[in-house]
DSSP file (Angstrom, degrees, kcal/mol; ACC not computed):
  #  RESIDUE AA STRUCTURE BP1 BP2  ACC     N-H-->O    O-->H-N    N-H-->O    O-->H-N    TCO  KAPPA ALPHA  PHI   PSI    X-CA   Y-CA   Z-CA
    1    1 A X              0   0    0      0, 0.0     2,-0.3     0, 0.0     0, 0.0   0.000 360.0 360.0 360.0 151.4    0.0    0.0    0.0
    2    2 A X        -     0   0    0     22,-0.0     2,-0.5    21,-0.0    21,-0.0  -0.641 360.0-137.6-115.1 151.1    1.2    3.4   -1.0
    3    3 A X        -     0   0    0     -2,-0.3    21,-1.3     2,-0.0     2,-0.5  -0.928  25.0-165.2-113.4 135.2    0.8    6.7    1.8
    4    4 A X  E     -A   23   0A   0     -2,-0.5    19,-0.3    19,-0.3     2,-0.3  -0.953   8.3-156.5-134.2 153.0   -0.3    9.5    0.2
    5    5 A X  E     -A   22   0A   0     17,-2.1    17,-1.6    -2,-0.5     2,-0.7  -0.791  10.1-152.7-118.5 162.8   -0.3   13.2    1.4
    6    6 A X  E     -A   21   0A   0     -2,-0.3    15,-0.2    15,-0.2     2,-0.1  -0.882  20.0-179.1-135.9 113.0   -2.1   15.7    0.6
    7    7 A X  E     -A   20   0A   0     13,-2.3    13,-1.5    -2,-0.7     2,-0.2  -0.580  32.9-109.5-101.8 174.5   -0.3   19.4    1.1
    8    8 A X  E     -A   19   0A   0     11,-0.2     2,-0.4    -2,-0.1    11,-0.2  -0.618  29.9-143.6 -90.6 173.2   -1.6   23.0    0.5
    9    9 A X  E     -A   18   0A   0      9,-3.3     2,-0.6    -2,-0.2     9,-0.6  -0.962  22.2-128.4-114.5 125.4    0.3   24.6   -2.6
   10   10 A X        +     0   0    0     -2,-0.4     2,-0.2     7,-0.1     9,-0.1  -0.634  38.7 158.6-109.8  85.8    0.9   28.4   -1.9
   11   11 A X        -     0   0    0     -2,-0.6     7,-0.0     2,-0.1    -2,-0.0  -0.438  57.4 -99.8-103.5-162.4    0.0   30.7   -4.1
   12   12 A X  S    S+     0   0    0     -2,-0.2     2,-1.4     1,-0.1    -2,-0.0   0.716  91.7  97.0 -41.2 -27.3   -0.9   34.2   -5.3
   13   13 A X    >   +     0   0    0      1,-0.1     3,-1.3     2,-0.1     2,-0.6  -0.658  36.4 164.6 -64.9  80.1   -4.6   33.2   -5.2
   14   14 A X  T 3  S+     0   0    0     -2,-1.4    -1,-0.1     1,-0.3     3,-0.1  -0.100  75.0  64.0-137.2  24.5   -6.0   34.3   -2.1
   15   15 A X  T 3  S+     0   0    0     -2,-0.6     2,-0.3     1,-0.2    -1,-0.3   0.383 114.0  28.6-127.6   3.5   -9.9   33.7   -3.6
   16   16 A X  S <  S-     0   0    0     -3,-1.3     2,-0.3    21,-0.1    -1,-0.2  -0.958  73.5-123.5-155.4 167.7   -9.0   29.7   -3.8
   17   17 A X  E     - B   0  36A   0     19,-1.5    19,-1.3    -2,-0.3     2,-0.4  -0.978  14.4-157.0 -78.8 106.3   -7.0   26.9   -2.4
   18   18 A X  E     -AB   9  35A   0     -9,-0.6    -9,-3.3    -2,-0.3    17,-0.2  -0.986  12.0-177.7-130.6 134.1   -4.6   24.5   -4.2
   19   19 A X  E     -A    8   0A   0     15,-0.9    15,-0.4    -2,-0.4     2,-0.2  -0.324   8.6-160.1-101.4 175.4   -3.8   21.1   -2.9
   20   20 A X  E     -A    7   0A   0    -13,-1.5   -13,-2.3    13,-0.2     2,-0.6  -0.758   8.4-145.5-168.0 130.2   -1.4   18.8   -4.3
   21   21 A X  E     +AC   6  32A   0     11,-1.8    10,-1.7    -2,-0.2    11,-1.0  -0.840  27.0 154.7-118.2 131.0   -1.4   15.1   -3.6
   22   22 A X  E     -A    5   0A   0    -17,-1.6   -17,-2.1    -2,-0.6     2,-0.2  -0.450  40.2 -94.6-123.5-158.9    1.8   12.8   -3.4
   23   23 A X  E     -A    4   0A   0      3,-1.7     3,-0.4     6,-0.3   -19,-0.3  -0.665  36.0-109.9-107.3 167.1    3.0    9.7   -1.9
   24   24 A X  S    S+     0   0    0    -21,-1.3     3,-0.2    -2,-0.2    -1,-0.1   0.980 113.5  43.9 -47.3 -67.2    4.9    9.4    1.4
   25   25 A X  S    S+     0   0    0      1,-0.2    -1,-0.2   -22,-0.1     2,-0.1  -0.049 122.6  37.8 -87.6  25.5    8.6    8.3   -0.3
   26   26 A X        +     0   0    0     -3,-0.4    -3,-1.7     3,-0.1    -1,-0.2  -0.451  58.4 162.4-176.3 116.3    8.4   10.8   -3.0
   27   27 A X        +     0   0    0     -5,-0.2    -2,-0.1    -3,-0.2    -3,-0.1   0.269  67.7  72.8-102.2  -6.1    7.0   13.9   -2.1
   28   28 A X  S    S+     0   0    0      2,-0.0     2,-0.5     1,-0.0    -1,-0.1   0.803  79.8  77.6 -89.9 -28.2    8.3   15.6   -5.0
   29   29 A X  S    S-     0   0    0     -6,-0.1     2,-0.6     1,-0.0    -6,-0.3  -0.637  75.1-136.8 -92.8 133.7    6.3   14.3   -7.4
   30   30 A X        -     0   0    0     -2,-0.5    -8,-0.2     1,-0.2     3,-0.1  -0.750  18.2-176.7-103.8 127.5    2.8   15.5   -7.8
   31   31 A X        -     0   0    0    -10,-1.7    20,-2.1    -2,-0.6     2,-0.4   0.872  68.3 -22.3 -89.4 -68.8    0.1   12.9   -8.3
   32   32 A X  E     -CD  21  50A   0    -11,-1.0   -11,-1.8    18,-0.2    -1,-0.3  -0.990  63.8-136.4-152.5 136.8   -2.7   14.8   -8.8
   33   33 A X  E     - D   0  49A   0     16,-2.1    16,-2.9    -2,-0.4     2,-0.4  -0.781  11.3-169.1-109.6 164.7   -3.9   18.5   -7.9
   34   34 A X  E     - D   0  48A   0    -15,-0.4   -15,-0.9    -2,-0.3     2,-0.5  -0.858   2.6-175.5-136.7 100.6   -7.3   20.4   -6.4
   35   35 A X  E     +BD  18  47A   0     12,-2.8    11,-2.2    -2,-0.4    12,-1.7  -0.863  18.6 154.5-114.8 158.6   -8.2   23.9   -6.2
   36   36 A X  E     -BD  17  45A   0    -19,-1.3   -19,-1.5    -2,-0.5     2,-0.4  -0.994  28.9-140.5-161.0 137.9  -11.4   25.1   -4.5
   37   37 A X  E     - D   0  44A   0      7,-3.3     7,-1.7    -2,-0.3     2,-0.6  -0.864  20.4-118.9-119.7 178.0  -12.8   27.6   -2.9
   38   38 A X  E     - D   0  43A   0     -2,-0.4     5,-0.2     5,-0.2     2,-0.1  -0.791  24.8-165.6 -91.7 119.8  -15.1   27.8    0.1
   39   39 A X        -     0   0    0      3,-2.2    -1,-0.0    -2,-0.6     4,-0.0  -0.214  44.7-106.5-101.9-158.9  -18.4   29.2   -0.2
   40   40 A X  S    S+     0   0    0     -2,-0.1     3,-0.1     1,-0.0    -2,-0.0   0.758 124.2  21.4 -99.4 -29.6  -20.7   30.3    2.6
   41   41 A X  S    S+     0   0    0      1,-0.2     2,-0.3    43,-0.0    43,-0.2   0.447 129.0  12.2-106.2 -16.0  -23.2   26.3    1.6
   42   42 A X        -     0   0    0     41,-0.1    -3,-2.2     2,-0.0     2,-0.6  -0.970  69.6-105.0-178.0 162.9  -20.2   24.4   -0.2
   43   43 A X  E     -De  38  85A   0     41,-1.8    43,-1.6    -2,-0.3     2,-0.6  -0.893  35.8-152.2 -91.2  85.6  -17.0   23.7   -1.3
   44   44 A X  E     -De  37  86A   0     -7,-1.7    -7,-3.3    -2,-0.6     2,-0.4  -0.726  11.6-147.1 -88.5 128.1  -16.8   24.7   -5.3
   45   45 A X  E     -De  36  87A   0     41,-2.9    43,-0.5    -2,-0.6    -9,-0.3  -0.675  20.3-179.7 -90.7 106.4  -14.1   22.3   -6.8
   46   46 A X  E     +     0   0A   0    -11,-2.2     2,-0.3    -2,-0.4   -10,-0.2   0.765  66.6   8.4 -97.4  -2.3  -12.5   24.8   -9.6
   47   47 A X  E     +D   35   0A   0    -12,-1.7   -12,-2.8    40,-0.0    -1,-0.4  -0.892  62.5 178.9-168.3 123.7   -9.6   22.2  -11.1
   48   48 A X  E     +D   34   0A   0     -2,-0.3     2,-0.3   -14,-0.2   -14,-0.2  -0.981  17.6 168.4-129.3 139.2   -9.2   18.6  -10.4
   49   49 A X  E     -D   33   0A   0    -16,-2.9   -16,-2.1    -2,-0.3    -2,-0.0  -0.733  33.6-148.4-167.8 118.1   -6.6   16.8  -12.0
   50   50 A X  E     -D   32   0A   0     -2,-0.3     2,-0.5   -18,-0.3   -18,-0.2  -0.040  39.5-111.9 -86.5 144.7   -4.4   13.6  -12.3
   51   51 A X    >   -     0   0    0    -20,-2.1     3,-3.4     1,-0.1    -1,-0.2  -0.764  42.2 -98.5 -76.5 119.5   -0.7   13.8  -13.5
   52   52 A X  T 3  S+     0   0    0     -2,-0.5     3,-0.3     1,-0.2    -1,-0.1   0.499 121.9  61.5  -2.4 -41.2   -0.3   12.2  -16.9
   53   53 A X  T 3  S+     0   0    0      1,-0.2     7,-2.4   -22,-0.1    -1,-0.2   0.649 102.8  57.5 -87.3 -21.2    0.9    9.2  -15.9
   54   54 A X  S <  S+     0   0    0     -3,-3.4    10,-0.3     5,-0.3     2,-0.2   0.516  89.0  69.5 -87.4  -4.9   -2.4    8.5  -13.9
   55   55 A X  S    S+     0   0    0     -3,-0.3     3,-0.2    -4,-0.1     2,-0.2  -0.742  74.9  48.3-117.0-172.7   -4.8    8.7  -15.9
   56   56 A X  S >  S-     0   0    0     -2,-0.2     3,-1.3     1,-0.2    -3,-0.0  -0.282  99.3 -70.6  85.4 170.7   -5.8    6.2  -18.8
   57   57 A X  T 3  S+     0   0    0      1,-0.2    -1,-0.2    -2,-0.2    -2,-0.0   0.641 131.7  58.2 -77.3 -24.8   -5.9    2.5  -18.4
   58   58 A X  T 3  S+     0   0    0     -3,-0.2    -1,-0.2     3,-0.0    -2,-0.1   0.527  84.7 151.8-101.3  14.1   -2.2    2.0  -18.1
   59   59 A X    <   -     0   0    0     -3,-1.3    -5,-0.3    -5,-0.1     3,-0.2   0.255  48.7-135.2 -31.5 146.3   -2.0    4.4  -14.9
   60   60 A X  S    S+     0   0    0     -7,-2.4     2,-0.3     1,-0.3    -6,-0.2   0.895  86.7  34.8 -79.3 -32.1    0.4    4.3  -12.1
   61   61 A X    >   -     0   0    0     -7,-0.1     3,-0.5    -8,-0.1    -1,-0.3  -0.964  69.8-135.9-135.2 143.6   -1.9    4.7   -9.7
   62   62 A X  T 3  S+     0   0    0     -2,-0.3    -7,-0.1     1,-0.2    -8,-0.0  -0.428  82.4   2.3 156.1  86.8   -5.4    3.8   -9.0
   63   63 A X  T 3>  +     0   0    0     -2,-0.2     4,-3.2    -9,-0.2    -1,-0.2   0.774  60.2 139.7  80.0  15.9   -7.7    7.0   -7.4
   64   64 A X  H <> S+     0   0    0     -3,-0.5     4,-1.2   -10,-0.3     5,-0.1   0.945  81.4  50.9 -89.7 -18.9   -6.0   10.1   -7.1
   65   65 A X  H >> S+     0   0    0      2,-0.2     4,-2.7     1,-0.1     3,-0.5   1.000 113.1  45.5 -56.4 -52.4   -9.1   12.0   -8.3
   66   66 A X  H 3> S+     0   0    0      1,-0.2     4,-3.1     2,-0.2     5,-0.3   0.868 109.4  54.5 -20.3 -68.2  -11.2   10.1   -5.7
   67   67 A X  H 3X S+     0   0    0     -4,-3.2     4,-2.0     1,-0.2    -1,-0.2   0.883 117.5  44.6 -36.3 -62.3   -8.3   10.9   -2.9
   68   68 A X  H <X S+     0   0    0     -4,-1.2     4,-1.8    -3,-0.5    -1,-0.2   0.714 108.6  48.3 -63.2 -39.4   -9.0   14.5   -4.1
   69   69 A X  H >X S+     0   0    0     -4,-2.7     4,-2.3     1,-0.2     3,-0.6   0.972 113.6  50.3 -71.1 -50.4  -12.7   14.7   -4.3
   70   70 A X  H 3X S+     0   0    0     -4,-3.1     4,-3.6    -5,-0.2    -2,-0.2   0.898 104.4  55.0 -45.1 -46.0  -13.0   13.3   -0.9
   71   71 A X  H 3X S+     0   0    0     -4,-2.0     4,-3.2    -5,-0.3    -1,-0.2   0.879 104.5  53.1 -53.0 -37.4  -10.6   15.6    0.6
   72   72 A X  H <X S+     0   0    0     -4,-1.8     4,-1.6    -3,-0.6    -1,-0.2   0.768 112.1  56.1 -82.4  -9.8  -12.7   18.8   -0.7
   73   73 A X  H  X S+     0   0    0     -4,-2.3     4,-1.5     2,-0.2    -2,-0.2   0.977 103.5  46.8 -64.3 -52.9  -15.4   16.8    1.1
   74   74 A X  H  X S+     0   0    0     -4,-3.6     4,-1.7    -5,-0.2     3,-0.3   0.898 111.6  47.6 -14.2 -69.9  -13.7   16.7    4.1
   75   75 A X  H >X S+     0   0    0     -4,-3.2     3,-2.4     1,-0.3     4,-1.1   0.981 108.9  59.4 -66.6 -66.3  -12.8   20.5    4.1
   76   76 A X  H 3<>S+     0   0    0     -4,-1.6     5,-4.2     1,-0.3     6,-0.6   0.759 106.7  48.4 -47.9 -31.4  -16.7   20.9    3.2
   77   77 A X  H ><5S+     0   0    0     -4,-1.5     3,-2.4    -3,-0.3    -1,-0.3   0.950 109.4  53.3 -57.6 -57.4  -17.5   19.1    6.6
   78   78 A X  H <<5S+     0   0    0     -3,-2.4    -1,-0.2    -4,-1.7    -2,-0.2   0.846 107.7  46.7 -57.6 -34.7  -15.3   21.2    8.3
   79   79 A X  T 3<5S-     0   0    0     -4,-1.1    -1,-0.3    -5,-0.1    -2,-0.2   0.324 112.0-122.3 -66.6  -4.5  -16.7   24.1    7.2
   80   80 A X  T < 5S+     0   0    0     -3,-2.4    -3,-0.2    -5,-0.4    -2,-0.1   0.910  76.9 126.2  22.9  60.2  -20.1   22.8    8.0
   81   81 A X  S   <S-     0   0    0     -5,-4.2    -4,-0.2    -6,-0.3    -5,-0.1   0.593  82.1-107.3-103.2  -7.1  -21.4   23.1    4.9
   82   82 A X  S    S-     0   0    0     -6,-0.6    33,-0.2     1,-0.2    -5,-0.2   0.949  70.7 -65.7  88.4  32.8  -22.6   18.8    4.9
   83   83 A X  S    S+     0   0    0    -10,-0.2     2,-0.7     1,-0.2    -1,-0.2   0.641  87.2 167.4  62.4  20.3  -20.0   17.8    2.6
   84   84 A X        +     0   0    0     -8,-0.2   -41,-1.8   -43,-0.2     2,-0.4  -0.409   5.2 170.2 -69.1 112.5  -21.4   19.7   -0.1
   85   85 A X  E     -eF  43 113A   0     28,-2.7    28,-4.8    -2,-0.7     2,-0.3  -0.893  12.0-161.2-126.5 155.5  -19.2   20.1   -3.1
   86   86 A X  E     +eF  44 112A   0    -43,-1.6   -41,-2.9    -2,-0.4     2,-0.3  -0.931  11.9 163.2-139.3 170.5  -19.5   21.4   -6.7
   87   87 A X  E     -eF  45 111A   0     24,-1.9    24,-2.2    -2,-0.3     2,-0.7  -0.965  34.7-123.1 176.1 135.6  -18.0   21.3   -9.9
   88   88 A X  E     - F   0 110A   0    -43,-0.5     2,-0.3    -2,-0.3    22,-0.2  -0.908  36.8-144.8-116.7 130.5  -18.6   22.0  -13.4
   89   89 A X        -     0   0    0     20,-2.6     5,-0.2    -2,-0.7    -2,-0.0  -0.778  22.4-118.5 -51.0  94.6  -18.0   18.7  -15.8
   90   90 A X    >>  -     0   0    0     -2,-0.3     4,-1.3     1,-0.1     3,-0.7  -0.141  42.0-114.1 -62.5 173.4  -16.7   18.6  -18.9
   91   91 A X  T >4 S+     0   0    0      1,-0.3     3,-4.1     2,-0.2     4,-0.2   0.907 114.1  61.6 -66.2 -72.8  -20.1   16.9  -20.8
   92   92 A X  T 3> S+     0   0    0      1,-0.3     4,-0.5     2,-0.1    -1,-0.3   0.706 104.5  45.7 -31.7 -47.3  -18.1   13.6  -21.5
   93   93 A X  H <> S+     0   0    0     -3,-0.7     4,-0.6     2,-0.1     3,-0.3   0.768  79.4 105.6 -80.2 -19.5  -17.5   12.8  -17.7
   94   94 A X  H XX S+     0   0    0     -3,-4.1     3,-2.8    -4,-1.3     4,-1.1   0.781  88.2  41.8 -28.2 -89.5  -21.2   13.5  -16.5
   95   95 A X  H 3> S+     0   0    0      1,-0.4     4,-1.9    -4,-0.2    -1,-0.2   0.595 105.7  53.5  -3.7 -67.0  -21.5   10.0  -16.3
   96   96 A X  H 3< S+     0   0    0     -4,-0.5    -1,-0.4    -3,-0.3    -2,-0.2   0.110 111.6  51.1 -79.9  22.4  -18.7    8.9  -14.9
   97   97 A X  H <X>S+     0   0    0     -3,-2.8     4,-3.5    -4,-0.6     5,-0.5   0.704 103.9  53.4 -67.8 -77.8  -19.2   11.4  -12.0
   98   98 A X  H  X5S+     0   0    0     -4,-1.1     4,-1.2     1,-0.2    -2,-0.2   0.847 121.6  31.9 -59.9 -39.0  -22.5   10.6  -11.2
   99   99 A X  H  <5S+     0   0    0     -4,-1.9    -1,-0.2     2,-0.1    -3,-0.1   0.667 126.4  41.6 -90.5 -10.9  -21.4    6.3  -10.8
  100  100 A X  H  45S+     0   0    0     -3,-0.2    -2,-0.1    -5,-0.1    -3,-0.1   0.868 134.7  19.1 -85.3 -62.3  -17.6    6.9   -9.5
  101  101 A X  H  <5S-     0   0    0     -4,-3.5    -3,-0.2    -5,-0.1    -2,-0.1   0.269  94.7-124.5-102.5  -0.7  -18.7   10.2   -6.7
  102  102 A X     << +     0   0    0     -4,-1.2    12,-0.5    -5,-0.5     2,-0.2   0.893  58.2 160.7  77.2  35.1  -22.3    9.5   -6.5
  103  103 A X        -     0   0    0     10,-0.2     2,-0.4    -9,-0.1    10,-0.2  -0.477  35.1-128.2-101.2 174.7  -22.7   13.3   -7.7
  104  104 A X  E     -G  112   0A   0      8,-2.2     8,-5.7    -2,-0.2     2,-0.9  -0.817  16.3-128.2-118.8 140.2  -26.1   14.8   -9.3
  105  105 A X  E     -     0   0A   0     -2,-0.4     6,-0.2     1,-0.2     3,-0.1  -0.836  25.0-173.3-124.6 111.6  -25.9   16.4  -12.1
  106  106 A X  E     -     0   0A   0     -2,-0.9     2,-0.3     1,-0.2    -1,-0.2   0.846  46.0 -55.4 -82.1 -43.7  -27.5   19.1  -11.3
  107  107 A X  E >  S+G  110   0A   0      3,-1.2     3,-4.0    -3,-0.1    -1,-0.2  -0.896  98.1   5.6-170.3 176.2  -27.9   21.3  -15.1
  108  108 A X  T 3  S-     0   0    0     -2,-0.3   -20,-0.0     1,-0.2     0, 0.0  -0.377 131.2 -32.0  59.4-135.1  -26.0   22.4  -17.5
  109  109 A X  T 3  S+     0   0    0     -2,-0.1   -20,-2.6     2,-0.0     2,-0.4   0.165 110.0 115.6-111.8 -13.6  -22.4   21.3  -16.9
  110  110 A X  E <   -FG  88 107A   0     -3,-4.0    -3,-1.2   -22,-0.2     2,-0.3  -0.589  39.3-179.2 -94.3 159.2  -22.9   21.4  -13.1
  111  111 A X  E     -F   87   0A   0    -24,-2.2   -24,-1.9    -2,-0.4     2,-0.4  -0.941   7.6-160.6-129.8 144.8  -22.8   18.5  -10.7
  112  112 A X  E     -FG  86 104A   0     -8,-5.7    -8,-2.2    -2,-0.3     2,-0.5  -0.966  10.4-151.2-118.5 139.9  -23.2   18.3   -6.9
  113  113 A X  E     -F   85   0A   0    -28,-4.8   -28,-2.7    -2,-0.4     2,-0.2  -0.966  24.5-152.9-109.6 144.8  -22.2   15.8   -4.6
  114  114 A X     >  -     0   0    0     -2,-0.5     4,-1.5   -12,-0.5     3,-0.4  -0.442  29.9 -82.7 -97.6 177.7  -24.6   15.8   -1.7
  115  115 A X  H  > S+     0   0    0      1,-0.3     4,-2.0     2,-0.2     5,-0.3   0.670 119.1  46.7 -67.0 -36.7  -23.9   14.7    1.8
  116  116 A X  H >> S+     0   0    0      2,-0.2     4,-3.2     1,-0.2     3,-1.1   0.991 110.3  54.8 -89.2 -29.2  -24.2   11.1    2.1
  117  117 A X  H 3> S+     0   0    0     -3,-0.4     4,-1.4     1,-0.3    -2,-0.2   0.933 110.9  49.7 -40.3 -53.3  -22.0   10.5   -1.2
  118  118 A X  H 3X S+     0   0    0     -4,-1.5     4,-1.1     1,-0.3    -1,-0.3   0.631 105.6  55.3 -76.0 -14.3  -19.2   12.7    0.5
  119  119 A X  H <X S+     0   0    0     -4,-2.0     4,-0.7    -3,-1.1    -1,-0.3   0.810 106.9  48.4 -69.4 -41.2  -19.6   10.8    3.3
  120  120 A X  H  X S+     0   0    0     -4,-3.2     4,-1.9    -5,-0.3    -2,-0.2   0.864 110.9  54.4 -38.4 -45.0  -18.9    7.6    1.3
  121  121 A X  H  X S+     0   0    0     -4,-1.4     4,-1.4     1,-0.3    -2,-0.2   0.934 107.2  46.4 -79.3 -29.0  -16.1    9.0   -0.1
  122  122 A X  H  X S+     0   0    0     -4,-1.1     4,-1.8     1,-0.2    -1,-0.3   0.593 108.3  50.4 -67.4  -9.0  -14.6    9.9    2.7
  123  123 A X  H  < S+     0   0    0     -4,-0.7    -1,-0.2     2,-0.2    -2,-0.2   0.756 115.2  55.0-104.2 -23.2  -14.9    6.7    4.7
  124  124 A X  H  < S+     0   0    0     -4,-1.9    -2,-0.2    -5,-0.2    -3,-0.2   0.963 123.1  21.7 -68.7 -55.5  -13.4    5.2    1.1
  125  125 A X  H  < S+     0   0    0     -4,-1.4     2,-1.1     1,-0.2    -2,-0.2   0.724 126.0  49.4-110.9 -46.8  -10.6    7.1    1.0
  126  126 A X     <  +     0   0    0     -4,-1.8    -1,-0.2     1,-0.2   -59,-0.0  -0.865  57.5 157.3-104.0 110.4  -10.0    8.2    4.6
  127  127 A X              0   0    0     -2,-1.1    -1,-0.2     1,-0.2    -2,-0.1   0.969 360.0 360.0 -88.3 -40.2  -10.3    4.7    6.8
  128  128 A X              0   0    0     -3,-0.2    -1,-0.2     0, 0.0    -5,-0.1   0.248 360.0 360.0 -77.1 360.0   -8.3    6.3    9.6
């Protein structure tokens, strides 16, 4: 089993977040990143995104968007917003949203995931 971390990334953006998720024994290498910002009801997810080498069928690892969406569940919990998060789709992934993150697709291009999906995802992803 691989440990993976998830640190903040600091920049210039002071209206968002950015995460960046790696393993324990190489911390240099960026798996997958997340920016979001905090609303007053939810957590709006504005970029999620796997490093090259993770996504596709011949990936190196297995769930760093998952790792990621869960985490901006997490924060949304903390915030007591109810795990709410959102995030606009490209059209091609609705789908695979709504059966991987258990999100609603709510119109347009947007999706929500509501409370008890983010609580799934966290208990998937965060056992501890």
């Amino acid at each position: 089993m691989v440990g993976l971390l998830i640190g903040k990334v600091n920049l210039q953006q002071n209206d968002r977040d950015v995460y960046k998720l790696t393993i324990f024994n190489n911390q240099d290498i960026i798996q997958g990143l997340l920016s979001f910002t905090i609303k007053s009801d939810h957590v709006f997810m504005h970029l999620l995104e796997s490093a090259p080498f993770n996504r596709g069928k011949d990936k190196v690892y297995e769930g760093v968007p998952g790792n990621l969406v869960a985490f901006a569940c997490k924060i949304s919990f903390q915030h007591n917003n109810d795990g709410l998060v959102s995030f606009h789709s490209k059209s091609k992934l609705i789908e695979h949203y709504k059966r991987t993150l258990g999100a609603y697709h709510f119109k347009g291009q947007l999706m929500v995931i509501p409370t008890d999906a983010a609580q799934k995802l966290i208990d998937k992803y965060f056992k501890t």
